[in-house]
C-alpha positions, 0 to 999 in steps of 0.5 A: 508457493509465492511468499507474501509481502508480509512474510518475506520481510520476516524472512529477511529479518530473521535472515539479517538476525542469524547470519550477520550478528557476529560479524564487523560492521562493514559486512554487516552494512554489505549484507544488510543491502543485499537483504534490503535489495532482496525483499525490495524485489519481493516487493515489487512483485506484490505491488500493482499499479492501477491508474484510477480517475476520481471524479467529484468534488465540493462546492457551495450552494447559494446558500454557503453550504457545502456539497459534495458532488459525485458521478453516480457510475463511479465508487464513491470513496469519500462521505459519512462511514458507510459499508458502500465506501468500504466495499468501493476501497476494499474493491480497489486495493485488493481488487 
């Protein structure tokens, strides 16, 4: 079973804890990189990179009020707390 984000930096905490306490400071800074270098690559397996092009922005009217513009086919990730925004960023970070 894959381990998450979250559990692999416990791993390494605990990891750093237990085996390095006792030991002089160099070993310790050897020992902390190649923990810091395992988790980084636990890491990068969780993280995903997905290109995404907002669209929209503000403008005023004649009338000096702000507006915000927005394609009506695409999420909408700004604007007033609303459960579509929540929905359009849940959607996007966990896909």
């Amino acid at each position: 079973m894959r381990m998450d984000l979250t559990q692999s930096f416990v791993s390494v905490v605990n990891f750093y804890d237990i085996h390095i306490s006792g030991s002089d400071i160099s070993s310790k800074q050897e020992c902390f990189l190649i923990v810091l270098l395992a988790f980084l690559a636990f890491a990068r397996e969780a993280i995903r990179i997905k290109k995404i092009k907002f669209s929209g922005g503000l403008y005023y009217d004649y009338n000096g009020v702000l507006h915000l513009s927005s394609n009506p086919n695409e999420p909408i990730y700004v604007g007033p707390p609303s459960e579509e925004i929540d929905n359009a960023w849940e959607a996007l970070i966990h896909g």
